[in-house]
N, C-alpha and C positions, 0 to 999 in steps of 0.2 A: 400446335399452331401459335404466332406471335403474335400476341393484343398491339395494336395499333388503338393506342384509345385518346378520340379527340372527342370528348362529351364533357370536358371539364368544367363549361357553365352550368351544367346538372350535377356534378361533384367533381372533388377531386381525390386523389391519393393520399392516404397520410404520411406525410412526410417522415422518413426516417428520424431526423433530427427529433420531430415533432413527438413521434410513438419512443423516443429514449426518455425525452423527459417526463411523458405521463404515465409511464411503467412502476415507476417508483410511488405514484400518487396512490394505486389500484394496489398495490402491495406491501407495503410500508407506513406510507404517512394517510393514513386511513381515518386518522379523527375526523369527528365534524368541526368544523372552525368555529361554530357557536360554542363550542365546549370549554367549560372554565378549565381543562386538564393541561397536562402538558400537550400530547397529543393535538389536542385540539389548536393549541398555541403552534404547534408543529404546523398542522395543515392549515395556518391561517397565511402564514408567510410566504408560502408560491400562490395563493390567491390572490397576496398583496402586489407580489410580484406583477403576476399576470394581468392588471389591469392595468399598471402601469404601460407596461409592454404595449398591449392596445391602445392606450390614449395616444402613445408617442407615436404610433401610425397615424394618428388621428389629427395631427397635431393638435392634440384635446389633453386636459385637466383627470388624473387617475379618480377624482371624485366624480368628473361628469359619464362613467362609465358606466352602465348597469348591465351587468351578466342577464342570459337569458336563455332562453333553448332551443331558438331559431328564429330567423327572418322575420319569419312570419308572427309568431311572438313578439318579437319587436315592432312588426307594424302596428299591429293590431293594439299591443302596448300603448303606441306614440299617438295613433287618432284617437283611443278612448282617453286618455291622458287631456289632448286639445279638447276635445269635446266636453271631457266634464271642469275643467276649468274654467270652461266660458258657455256656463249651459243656456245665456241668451242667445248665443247664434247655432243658426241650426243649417249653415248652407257647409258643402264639403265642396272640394277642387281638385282634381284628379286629372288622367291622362287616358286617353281609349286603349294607351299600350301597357300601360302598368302589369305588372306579376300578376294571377289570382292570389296573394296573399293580400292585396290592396284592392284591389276590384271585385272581390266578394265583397270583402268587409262594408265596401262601400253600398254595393247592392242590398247587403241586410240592414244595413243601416236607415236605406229609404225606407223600409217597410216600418220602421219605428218612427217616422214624422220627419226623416233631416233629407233634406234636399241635396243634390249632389250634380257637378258640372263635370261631366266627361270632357276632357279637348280633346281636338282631332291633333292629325300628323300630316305631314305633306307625303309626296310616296318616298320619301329617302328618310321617312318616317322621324321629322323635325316637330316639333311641338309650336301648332300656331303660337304664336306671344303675342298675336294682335286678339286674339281668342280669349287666351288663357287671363291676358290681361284686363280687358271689358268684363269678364266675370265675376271680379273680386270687389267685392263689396264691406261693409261695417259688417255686414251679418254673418261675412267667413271666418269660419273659427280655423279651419285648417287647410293648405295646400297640403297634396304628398303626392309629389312628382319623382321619379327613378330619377339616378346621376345616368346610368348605362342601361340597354337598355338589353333582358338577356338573351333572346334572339335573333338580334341585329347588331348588338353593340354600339350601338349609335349614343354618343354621351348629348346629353342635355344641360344648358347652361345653369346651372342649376345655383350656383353663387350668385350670379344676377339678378336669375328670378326672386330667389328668395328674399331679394333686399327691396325689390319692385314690388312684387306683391305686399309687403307688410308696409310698405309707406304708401298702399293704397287702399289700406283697410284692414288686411287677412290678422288674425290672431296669432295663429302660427303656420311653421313652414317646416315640412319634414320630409326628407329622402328617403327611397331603398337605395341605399347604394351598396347590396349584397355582391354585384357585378364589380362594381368598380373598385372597393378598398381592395388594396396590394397590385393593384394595375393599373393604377396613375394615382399622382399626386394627391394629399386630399390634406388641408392645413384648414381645424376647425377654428382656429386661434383668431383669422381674417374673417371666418364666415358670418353671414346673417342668420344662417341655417339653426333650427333651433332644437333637431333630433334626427337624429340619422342612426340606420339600420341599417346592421350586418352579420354575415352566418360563417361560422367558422366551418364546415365542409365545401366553403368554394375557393380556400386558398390553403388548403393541406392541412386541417384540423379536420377532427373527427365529426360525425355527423353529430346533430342532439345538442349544441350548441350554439349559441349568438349574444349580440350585445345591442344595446341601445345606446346613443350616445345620448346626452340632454344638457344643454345647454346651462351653466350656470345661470342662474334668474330664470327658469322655466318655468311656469304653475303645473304640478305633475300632480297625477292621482295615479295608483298603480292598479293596476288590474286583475291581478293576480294578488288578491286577500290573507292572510294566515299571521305564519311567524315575521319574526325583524327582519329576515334576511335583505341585505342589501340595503341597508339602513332603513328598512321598511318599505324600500318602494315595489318590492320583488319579492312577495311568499315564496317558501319552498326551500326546504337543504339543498345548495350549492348542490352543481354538479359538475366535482371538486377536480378530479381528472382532466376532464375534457376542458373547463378551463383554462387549468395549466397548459395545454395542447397549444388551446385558443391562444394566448400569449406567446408560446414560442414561436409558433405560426405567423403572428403578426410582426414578430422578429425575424424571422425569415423571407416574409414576404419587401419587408423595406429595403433588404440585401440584396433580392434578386429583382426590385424594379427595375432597375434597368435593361439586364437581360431579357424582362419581359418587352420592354418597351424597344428593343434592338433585334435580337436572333429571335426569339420567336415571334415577333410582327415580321421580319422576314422569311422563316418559315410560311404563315400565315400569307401573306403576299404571294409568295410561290407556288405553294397550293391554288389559288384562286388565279393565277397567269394560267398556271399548268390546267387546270380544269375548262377555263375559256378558251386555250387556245386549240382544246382536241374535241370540243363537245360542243355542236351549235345547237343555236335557241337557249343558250342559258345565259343566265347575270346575276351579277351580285346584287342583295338585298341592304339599303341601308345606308347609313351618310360616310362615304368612301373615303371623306376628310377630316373627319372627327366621330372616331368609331375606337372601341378598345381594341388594343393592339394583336389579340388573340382570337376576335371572334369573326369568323366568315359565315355567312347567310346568303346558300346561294339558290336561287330557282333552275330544275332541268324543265322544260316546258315538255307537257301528254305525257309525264310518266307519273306514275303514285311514289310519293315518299317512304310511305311504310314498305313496299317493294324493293324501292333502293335499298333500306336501312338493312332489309332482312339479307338480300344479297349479299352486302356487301359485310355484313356477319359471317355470312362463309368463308370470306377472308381474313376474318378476325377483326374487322374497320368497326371500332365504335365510333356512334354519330348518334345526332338526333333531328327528328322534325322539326323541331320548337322546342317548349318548357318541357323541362319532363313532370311536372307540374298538371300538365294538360295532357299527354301525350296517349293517353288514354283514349282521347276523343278520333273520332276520324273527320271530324271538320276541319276544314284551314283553321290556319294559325290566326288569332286576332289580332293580331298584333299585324299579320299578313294584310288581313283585310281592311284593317285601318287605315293601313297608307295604300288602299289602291291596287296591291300586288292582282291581276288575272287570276280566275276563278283556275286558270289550264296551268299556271306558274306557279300558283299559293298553293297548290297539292301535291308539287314536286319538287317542294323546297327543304334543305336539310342544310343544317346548320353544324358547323364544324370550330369546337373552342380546345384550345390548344391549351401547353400548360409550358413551365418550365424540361419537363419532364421527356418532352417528345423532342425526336428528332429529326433531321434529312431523310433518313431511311425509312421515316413514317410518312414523311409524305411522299417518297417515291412509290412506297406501298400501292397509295390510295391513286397517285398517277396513274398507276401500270394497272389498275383494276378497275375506277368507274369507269371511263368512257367503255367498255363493254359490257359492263352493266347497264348502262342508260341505252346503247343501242341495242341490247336485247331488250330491254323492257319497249323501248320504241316500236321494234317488229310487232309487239304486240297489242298495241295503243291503237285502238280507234278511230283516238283523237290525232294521233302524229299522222298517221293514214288521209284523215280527213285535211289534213293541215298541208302535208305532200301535195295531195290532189289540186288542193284552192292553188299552193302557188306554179304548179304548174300549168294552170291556167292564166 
């Protein structure tokens, strides 16, 4: 059977390109790069490399780079980072749609004395600014708002905010933008932004991998305690492969924005015509005019999403409900119910993120297969039943 696989905001595929150059890493040049040897001297120089690589997607500084092991490391890096550098403030700022790698952190965090502002979303799930902005006060040590948003893709102004908030008090300002680098623009050179987080398994790097940016002039404590690595700000021997991955990947990724931002946004468009135009009672989730170019979130209303998904596994169709993060859970998506999505929509919504990788013939796939998916699962809804009834009366 032929994988049709649109789950790419939950991962993606290691790029050929990518798995040539980290082959060599895992078999050959195996020193530790702390090592006074040659070897070691050996595996220091695709380290050196590769962050280089990173900054320049970044349009960032190869010093303002720090290796890491995912996203969520990095988040979690950036707020303890803000918080212990400015340990008289103790208020945080956040978004009700953020990842659970930002929205734990934040919840454990109340439980140790720091106060913390969730902001709402409108339903095309937009970040109040009249909100977010009355919040910040001298006591905020840290904003961490998403650039993208990852099951909606809806992008948040996030260069604005950042320069807003800190000239109204905030200490600092930090992004996930795991969604967004290698699928739009990102020039940290202009930014106000003063750390930004990203994972090298959602743009053809292996999984086990991420980076923090930080801003030259940052006050940083690192979080991760031990050896020098990373000029101290990041315990732990390199995880020297996947780096190198991370690097070529962020080389790759700057080659093929366009194509992201052209054929597969038009992919992506086509799917979501073709879907709306065979299947009533659905819509698309999310801000329709500034939204990454790959990600579709759409609602079938009275059916279960975990129902579709498994369905449509019998034709090989990967997809997901939301984060795969969460996806464990069988409550809507929070992210759903932040912006308002219906209790009868938010539980038969699935999200659909494309890659370089997919084609026409993937979405004809998924054409020629939901819409009898959704009307079988419809025959068997309660709720579609009950919803028949009401409007034929």
């Amino acid at each position: 059977m032929r994988t049709v696989y649109l789950d790419n905001n939950a991962t993606t595929r290691v790029a050929d390109e990518v798995l040539d150059e980290m082959i060599p890493c895992l078999r050959d040049v195996y020193g530790n790069p702390s090592s006074m040897h040659h070897k070691g001297a050996e595996a220091g120089e695709p380290l050196n490399r590769a962050r280089e690589r990173v900054a320049r997607l970044l349009g960032a500084q190869p010093e303002e780079i720090l290796f890491t092991s995912c996203g969520t490391e990095s988040d979690s890096t950036a707020i303890n980072a803000a918080l212990a550098a400015h340990p008289d403030k103790k208020h945080i700022i956040t978004t009700m749609v953020e990842h659970p790698a930002v929205l734990t952190y934040c919840e454990d965090l109340e439980k140790k004395g720091y106060r913390t502002t969730f902001v709402p979303v409108d339903r095309q799930g937009r970040v109040d600014l009249n909100a977010l902005y009355a919040a910040v006060s001298e006591e905020t040590a840290v904003v961490s708002i998403m650039w993208a948003n990852n099951e909606t893709g809806t992008i948040f102004p996030v260069e604005e905010i950042a320069k807003k908030v800190k000239s109204l008090g905030a200490a600092v300002f930090h992004t996930d933008a795991v969604q967004a680098v290698g699928k739009i623009d990102i020039n940290m050179a202009d930014s106000a932004i003063d750390m930004l987080s990203l994972s090298g398994h959602k743009l053809h790097a292996p999984k086990g991998v991420g980076a923090l940016y930080i801003r030259k002039g940052t006050k940083f404590a690192p979080f991760l305690m031990g050896g020098h690595q990373e000029k101290g700000r990041r315990a732990g021997t390199e995880n020297h492969s996947s780096i190198v991955a991370l690097g070529r990947a962020c080389e790759l990724a700057a080659e093929k924005m366009e194509e992201e931002n052209t054929r597969v946004k038009a992919l992506r468009d086509r799917l979501e015509k073709g879907l709306l135009d065979t299947i009533p009672n659905s819509f698309v989730n999310g801000d329709l005019d500034n939204r990454l170019p790959n990600t579709c979130s759409i609602s079938f209303e009275y059916v279960e999403g975990e129902a579709i998904l498994l369905m449509m596994n019998e034709f090989g169709i990967c997809a997901s409900s939301g984060s795969a993060c969460t996806s464990g859970s069988l409550e809507p998506s929070h992210v759903l119910r932040a912006m308002g999505i219906p209790f009868t929509a938010a539980h038969g919504t699935i999200r659909f993120s494309l890659s370089i990788d997919n084609t026409d013939e993937d979405i004809d796939t998924v054409l020629k297969c939901l819409p009898g998916i959704i009307h079988t699962l419809r025959q068997m809804s309660p709720f579609w039943a009950e919803a028949m009834a009401a409007n034929a009366e």
